[in-house]
C-alpha positions as a Markdown table, in Angstrom:
| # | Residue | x | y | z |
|---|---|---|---|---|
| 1 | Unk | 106.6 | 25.4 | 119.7 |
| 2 | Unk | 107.9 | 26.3 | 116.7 |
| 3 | Unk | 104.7 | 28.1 | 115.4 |
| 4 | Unk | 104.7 | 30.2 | 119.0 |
| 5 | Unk | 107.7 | 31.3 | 118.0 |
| 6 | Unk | 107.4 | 32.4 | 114.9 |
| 7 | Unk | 104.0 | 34.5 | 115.8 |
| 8 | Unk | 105.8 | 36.0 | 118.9 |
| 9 | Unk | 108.7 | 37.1 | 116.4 |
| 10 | Unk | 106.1 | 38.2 | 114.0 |
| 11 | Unk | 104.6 | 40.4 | 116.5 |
| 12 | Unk | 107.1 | 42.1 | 118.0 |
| 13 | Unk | 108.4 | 43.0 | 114.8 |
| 14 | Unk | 104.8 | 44.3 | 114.3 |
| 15 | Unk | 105.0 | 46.3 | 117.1 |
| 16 | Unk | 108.8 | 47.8 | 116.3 |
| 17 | Unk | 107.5 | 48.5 | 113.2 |
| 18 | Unk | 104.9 | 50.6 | 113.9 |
| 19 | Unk | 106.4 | 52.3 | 116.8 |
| 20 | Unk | 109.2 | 53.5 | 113.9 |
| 21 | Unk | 106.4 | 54.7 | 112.1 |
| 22 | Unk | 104.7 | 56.7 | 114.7 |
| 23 | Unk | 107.7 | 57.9 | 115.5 |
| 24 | Unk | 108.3 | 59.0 | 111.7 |
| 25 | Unk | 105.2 | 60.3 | 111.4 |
| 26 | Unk | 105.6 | 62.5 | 114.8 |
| 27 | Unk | 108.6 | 63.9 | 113.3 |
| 28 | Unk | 107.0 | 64.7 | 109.7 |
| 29 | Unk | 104.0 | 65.6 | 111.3 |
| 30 | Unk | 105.8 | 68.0 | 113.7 |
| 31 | Unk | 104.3 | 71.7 | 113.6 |
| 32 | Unk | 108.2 | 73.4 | 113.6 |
| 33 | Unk | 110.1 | 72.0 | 111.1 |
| 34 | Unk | 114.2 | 72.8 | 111.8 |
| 35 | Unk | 115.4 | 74.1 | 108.1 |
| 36 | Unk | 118.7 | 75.1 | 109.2 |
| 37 | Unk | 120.7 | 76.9 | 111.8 |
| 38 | Unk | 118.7 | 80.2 | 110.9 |
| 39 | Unk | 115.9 | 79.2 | 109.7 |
| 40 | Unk | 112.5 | 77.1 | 110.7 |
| 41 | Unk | 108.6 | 77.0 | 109.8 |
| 42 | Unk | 105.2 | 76.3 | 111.5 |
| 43 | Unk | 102.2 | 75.6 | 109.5 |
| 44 | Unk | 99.6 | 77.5 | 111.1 |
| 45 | Unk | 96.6 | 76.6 | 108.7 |
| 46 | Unk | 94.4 | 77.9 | 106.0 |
| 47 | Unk | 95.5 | 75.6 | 103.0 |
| 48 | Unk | 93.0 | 76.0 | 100.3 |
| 49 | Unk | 91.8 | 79.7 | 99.5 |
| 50 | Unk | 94.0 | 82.4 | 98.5 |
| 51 | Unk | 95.2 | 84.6 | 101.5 |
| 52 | Unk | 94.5 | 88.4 | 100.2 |
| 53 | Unk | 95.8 | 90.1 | 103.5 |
| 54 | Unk | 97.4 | 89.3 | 107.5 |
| 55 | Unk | 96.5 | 92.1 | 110.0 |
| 56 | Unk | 98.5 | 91.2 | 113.0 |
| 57 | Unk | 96.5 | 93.0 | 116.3 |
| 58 | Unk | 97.3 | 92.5 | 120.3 |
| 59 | Unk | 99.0 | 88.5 | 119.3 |
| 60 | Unk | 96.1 | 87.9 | 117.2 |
| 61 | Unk | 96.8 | 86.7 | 113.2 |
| 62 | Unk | 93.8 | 87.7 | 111.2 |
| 63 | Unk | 93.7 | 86.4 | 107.6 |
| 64 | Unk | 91.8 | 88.0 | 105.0 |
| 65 | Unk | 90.9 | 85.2 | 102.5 |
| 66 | Unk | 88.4 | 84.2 | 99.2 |
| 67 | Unk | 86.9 | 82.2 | 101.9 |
| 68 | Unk | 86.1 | 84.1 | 104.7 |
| 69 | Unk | 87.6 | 86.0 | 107.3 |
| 70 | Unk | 89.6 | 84.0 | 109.8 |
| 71 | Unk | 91.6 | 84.9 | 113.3 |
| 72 | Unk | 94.2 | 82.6 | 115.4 |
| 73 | Unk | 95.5 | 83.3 | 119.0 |
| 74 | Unk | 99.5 | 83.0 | 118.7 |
| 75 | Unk | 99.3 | 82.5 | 122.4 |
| 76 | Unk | 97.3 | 79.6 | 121.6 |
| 77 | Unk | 97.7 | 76.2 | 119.3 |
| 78 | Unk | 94.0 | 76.5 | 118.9 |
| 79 | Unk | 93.6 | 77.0 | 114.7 |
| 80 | Unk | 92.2 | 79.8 | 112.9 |
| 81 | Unk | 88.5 | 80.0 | 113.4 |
| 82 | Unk | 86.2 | 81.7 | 110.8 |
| 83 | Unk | 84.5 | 84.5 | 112.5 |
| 84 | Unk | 82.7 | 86.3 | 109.1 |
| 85 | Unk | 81.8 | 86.0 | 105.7 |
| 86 | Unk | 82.5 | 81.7 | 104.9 |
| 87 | Unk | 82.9 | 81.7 | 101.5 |
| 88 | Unk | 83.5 | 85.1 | 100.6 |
| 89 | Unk | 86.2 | 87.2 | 99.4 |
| 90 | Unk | 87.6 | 89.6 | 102.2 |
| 91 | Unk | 89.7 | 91.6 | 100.3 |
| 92 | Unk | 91.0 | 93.4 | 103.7 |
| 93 | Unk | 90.3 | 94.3 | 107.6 |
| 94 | Unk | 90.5 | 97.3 | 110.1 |
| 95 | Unk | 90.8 | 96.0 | 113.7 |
| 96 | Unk | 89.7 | 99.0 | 115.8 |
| 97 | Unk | 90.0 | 96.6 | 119.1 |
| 98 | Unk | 89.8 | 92.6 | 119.8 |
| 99 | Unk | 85.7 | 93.4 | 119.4 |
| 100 | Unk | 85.2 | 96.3 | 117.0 |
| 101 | Unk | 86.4 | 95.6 | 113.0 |
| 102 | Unk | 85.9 | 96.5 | 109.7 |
| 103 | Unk | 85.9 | 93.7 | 106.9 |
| 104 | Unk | 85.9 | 94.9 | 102.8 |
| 105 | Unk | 84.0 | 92.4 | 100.6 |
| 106 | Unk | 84.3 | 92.1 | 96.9 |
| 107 | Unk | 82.6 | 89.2 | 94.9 |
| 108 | Unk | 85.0 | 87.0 | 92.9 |
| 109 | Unk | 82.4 | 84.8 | 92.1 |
| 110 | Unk | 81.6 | 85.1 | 88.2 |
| 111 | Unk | 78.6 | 83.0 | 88.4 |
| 112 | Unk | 76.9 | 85.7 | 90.6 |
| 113 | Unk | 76.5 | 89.4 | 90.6 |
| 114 | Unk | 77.3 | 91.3 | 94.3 |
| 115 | Unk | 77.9 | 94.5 | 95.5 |
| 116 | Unk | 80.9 | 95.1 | 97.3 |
| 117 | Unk | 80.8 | 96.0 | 100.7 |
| 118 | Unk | 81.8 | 97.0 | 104.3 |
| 119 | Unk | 80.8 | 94.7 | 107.2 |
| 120 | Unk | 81.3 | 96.3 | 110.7 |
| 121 | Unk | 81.6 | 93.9 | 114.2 |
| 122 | Unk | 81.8 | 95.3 | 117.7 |
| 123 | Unk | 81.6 | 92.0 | 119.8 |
| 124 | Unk | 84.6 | 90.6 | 118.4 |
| 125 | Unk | 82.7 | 88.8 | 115.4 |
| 126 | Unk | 79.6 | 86.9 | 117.4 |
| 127 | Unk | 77.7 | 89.3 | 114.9 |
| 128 | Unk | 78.1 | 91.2 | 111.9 |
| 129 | Unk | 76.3 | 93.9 | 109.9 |
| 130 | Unk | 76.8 | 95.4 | 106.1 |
| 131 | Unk | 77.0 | 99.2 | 107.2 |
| 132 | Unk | 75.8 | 102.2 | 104.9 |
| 133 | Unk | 79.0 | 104.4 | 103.5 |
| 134 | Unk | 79.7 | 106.4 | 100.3 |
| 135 | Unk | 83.2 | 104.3 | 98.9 |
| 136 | Unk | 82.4 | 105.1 | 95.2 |
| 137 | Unk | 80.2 | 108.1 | 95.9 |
| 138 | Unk | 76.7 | 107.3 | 94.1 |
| 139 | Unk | 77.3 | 103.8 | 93.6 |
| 140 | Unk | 79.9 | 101.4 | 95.5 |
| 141 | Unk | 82.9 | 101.1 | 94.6 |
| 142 | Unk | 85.3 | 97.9 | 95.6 |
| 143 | Unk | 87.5 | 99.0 | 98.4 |
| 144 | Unk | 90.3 | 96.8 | 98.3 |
| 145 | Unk | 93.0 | 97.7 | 100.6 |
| 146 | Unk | 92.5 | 99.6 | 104.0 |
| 147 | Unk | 95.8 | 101.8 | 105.6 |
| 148 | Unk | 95.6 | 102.9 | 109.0 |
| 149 | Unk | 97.2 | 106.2 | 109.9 |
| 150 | Unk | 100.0 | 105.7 | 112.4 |
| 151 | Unk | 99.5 | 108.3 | 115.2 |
| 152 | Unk | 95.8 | 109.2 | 113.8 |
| 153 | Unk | 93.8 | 106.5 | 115.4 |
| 154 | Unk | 90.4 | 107.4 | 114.0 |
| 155 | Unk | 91.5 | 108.2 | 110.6 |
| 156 | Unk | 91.9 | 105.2 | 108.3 |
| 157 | Unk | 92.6 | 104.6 | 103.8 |
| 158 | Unk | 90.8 | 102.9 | 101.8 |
| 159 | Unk | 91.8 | 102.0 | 98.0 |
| 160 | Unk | 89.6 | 101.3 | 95.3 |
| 161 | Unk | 90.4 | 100.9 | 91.4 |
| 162 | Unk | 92.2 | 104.4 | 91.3 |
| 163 | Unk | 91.1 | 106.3 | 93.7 |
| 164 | Unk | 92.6 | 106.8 | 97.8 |
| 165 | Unk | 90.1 | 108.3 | 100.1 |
| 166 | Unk | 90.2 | 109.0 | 104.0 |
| 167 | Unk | 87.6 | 108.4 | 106.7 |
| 168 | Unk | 87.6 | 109.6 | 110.3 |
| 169 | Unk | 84.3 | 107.7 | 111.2 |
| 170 | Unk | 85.3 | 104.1 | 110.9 |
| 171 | Unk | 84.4 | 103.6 | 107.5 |
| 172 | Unk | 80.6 | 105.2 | 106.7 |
| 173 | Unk | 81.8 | 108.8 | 105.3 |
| 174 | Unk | 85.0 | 108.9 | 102.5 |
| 175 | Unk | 86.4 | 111.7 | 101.0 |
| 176 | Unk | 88.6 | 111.3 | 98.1 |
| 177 | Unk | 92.0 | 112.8 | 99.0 |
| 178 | Unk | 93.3 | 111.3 | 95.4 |
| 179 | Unk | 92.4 | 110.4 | 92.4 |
| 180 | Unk | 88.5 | 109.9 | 91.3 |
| 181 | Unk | 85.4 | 107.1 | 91.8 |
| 182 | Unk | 84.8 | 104.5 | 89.3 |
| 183 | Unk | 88.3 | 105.4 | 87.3 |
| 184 | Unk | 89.0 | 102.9 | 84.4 |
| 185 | Unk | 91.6 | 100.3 | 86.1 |
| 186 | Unk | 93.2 | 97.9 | 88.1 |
| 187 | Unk | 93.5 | 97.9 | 91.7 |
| 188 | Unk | 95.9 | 99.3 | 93.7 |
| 189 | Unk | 97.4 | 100.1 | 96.9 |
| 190 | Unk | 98.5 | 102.7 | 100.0 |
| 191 | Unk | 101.5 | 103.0 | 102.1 |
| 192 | Unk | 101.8 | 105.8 | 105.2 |
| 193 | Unk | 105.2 | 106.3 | 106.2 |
| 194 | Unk | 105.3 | 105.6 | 109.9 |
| 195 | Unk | 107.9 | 108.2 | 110.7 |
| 196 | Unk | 106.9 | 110.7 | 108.1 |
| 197 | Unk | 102.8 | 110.1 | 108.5 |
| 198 | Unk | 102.3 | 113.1 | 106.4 |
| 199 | Unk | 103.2 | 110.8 | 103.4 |
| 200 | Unk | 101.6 | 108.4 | 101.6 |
| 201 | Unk | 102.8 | 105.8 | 98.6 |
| 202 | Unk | 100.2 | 104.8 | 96.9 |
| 203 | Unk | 100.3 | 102.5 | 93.3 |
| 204 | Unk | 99.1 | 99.9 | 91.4 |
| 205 | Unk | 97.8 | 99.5 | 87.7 |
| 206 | Unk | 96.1 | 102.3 | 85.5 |
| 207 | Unk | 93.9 | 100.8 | 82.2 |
| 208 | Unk | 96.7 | 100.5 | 79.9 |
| 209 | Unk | 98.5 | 98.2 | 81.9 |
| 210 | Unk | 100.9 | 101.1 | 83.1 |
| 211 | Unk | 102.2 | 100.8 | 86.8 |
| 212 | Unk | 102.1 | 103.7 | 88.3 |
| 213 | Unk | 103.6 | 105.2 | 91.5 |
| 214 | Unk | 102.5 | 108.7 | 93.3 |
| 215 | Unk | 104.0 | 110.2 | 96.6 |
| 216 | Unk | 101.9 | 112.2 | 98.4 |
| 217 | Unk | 102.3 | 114.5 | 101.1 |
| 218 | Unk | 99.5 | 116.5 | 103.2 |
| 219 | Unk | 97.5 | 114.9 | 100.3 |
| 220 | Unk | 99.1 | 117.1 | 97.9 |
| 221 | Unk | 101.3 | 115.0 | 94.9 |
| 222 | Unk | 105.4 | 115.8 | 95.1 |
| 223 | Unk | 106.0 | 112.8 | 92.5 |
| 224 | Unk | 104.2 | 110.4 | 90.1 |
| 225 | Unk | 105.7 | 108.0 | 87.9 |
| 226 | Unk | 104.2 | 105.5 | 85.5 |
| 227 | Unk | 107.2 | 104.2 | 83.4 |
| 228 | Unk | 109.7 | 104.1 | 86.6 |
| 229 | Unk | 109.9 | 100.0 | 85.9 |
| 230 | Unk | 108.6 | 98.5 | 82.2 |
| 231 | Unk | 105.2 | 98.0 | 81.4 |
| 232 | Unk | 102.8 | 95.9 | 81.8 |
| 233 | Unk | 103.6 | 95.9 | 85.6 |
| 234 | Unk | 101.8 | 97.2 | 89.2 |
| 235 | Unk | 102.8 | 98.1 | 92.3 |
| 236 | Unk | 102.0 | 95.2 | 94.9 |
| 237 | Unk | 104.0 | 96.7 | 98.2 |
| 238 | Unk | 105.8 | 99.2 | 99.6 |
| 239 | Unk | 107.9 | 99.3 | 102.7 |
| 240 | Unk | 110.1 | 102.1 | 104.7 |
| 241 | Unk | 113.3 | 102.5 | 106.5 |
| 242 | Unk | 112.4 | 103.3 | 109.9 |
| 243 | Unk | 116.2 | 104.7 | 110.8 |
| 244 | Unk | 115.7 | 106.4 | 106.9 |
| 245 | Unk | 112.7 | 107.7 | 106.2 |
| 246 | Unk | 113.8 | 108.8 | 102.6 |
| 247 | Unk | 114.8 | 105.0 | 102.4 |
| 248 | Unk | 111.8 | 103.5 | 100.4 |
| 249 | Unk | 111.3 | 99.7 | 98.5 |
| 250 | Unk | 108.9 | 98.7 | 96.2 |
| 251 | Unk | 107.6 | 95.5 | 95.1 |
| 252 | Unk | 106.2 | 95.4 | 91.4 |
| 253 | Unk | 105.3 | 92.7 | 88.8 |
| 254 | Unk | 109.0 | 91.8 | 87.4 |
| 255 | Unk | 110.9 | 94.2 | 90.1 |
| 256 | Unk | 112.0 | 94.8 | 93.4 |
| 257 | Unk | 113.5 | 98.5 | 93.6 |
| 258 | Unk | 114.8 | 100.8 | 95.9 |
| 259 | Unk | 115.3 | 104.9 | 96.3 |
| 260 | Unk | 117.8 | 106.6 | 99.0 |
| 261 | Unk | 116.7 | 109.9 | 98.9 |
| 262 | Unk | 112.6 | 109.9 | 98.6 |
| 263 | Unk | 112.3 | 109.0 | 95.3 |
| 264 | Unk | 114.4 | 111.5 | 93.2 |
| 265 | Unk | 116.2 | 108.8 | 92.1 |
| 266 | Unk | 116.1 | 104.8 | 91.8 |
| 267 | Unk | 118.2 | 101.6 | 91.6 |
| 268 | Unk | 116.9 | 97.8 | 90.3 |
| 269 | Unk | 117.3 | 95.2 | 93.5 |
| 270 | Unk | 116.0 | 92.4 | 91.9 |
| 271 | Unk | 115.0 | 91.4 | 88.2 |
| 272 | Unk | 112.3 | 89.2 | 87.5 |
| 273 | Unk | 110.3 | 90.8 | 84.6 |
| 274 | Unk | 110.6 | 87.8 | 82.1 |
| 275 | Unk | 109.4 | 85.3 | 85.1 |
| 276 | Unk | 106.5 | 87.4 | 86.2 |
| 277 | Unk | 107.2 | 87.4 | 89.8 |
| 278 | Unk | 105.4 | 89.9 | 91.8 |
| 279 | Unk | 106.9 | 90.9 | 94.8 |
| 280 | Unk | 104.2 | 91.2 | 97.3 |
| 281 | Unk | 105.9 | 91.0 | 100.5 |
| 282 | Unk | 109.0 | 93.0 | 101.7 |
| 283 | Unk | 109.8 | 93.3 | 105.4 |
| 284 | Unk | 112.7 | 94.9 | 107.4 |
| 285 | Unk | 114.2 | 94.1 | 110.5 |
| 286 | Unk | 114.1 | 96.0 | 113.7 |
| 287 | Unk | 117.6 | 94.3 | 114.8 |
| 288 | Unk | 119.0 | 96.4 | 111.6 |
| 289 | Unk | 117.5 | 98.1 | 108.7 |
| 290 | Unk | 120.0 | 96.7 | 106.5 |
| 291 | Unk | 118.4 | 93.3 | 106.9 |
| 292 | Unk | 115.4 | 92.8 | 104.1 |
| 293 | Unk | 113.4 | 90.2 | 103.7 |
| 294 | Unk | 111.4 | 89.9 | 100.5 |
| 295 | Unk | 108.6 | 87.2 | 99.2 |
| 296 | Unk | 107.2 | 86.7 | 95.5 |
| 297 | Unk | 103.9 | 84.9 | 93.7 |
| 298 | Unk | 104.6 | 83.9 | 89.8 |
| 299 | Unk | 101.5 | 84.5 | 88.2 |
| 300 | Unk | 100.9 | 80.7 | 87.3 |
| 301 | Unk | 97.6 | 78.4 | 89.1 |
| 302 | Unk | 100.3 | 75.5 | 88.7 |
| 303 | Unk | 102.4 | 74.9 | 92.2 |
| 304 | Unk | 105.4 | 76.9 | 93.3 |
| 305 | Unk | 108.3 | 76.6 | 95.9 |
| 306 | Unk | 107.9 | 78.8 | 99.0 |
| 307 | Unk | 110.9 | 80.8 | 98.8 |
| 308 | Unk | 112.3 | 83.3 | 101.2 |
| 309 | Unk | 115.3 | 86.7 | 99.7 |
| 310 | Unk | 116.8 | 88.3 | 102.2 |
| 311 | Unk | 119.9 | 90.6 | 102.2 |
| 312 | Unk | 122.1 | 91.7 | 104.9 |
| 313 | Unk | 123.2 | 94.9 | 103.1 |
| 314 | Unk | 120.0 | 97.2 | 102.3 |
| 315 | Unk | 119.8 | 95.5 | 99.0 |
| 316 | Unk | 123.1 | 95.1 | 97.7 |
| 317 | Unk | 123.2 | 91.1 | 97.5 |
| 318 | Unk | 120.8 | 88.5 | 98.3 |
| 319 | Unk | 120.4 | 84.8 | 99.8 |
| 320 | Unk | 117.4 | 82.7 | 98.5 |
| 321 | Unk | 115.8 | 80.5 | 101.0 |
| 322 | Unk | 114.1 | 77.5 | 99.8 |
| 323 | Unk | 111.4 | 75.6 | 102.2 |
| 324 | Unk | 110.7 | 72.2 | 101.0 |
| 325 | Unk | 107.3 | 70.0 | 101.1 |
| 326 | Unk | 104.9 | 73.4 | 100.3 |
| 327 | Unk | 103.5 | 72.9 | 97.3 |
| 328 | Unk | 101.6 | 76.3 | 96.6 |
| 329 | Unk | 104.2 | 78.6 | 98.1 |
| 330 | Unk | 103.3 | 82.2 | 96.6 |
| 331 | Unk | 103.7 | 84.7 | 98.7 |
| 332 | Unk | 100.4 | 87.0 | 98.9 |
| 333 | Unk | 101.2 | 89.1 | 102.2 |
| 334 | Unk | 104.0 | 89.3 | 104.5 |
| 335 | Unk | 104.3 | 90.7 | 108.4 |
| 336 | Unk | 107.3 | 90.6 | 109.8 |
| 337 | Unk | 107.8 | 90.9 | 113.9 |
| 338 | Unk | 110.8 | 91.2 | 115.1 |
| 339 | Unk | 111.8 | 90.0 | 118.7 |
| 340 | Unk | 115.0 | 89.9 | 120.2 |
| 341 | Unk | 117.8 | 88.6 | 117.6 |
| 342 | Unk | 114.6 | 86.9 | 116.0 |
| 343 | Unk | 112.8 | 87.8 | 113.1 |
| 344 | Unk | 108.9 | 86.3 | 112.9 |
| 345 | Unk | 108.0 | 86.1 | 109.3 |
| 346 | Unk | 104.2 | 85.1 | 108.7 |
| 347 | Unk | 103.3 | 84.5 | 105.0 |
| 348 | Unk | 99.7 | 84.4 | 103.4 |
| 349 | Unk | 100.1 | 82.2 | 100.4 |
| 350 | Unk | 98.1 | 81.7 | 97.1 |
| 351 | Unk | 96.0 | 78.4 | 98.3 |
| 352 | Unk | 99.3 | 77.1 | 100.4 |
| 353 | Unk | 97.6 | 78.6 | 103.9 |
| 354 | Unk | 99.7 | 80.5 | 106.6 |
| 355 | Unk | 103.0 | 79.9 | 108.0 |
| 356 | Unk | 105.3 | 81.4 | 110.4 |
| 357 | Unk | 109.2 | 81.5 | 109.6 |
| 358 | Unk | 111.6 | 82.4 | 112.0 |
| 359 | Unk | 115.0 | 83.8 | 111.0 |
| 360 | Unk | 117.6 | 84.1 | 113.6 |
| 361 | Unk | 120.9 | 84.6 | 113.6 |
| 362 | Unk | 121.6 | 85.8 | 110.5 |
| 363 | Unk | 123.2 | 89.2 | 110.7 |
């Protein structure tokens, strides 16, 4: 009798026990986790690979990553499914429609020699071909960051090492509208304003390690700078003031800054030169333009917090949010959507996949 007893105790306390840790593990394992009264985080996938770029089209993600190019339904809990290019680098993406895109690959692979190129798909990725252009005139050139214009549909940007050309046939004819093929240097980037499309920012690193900054308008330069923030640096974003056109960030290697009045003169946000921090995402919030959000990547391959700035007052001061358990939390690209008194934040990270924050409440 005894013995019955002791083996019906033992397994009902079996059972409790690993009904509490089910139940623990639902609760760790659950897709929103609560951070605080204004803030929570989904993990929506893609741990691994760097994240270059997020194009976010009709409630579709698509992530641009050094493993292929990947796309998730929001509407859905479904994953991201590759759809071109496993285990390639896709710098960046142009969707035309839900079935006609354009992909940019560049080989990162040292153990292997590639051109880059441009893939086109017009049945929503079931198939893909390398098309013929001229990026890089006689030879190819790596196109490394596509802009679409905002009330141009056909035109679209591509950047290359220091060059900014236009296209109005979906990517197989370029024309330089700035600088020149093949130009000694890093890689850059281009901004159109969305309420002044007649101006572009463009940026990123020339061959001394200088970061450089050019405004154009009707492709003609107004400004350049290449000592606005100390070198070695690069420009890694640039983001507008819808309400205030002439108000314009920028995210650099060391620096976030800021100009009121279309770049005639400049004020230091945030510092980080001595920690290396590149400030690749900056977004602003539809419920007011005060409200910025920045994320930053530290140039390091060892792990690093996810960590969220925001400020309530166009720059002024700033909160950092911290979001525990990520262990490669470098921001690499930021969208943010906002809806209602909710701001959706999704992240690309530096091998820590793709999230989705939501920030409400906060002003």
């Amino acid at each position: 009798m005894t013995k019955y007893l002791l083996s019906k105790t033992a397994k009902i306390i079996s059972g409790i026990l690993i009904l509490l840790f089910s139940a623990g593990c639902e609760k760790e394992h659950s897709p929103v986790k609560v951070i605080d009264e204004n803030f929570s985080i989904e993990f929506l996938g893609l741990e691994g690979p760097r994240v270059n770029k997020l194009v976010l089209s009709n409630n579709k993600l698509y992530a641009c990553t050094q493993d292929g190019f990947y796309v998730k339904n929001l509407g859905s809990p479904a994953k991201f499914k590759n759809i071109a290019l496993k285990g390639k680098n896709v710098e960046d993406a142009v969707i035309f429609s839900d079935s006609e895109m354009l992909i940019s690959y560049r080989n990162v692979n040292p153990e292997i020699e590639a051109f880059p190129q441009l893939w086109e798909t017009k049945d929503a990725g079931t198939t893909w071909k390398a098309i013929e252009h001229n990026f890089g005139g006689d030879e190819p050139e790596e196109l490394v960051d596509f802009e679409r214009h905002p009330t141009q549909q056909n035109t679209i940007f591509g950047f290359g090492r220091m060059v900014l050309a236009s296209s109005t046939d979906k990517g197989k004819t370029w024309n330089p509208i700035w600088g020149d093929w093949h130009m000694f240097s890093n890689y850059g980037r281009a901004f159109v304003n969305p309420v002044q499309p007649d101006e572009i920012w463009l940026g990123g690193q020339g061959g001394i390690e200088n970061g450089y900054l050019v405004h154009l308008k009707n492709e003609s330069v107004v400004n350049e700078w290449n000592d606005l923030v100390p070198n070695p640096t690069v420009v890694k974003k640039v983001a507008f003031d819808k309400l205030s056109p002439q108000t314009i960030y920028v995210g650099w290697e060391g620096e976030l800054s800021k100009t009121s009045d279309n770049g005639q003169t400049w004020e230091t946000l945030i510092e980080k030169h001595e920690e290396a921090h590149f400030f690749m995402g900056i977004g602003i919030s539809d419920q007011d333009q005060k409200l910025i959000y920045t994320g930053k990547w530290a140039k390091t391959p060892e792990p690093q917090p996810l960590e969220l700035s925001y400020s309530k007052d166009q720059g002024k001061t700033w909160t950092t949010k911290t979001f525990p358990g990520i262990n490669y939390g470098g921001v690499f690209d930021m969208i943010l959507v906002t809806e209602g008194n909710t701001d959706r934040i999704f992240v690309g990270l530096d091998k820590g996949g793709v999230y989705e924050i939501k920030a409400k409440g906060i002003l």
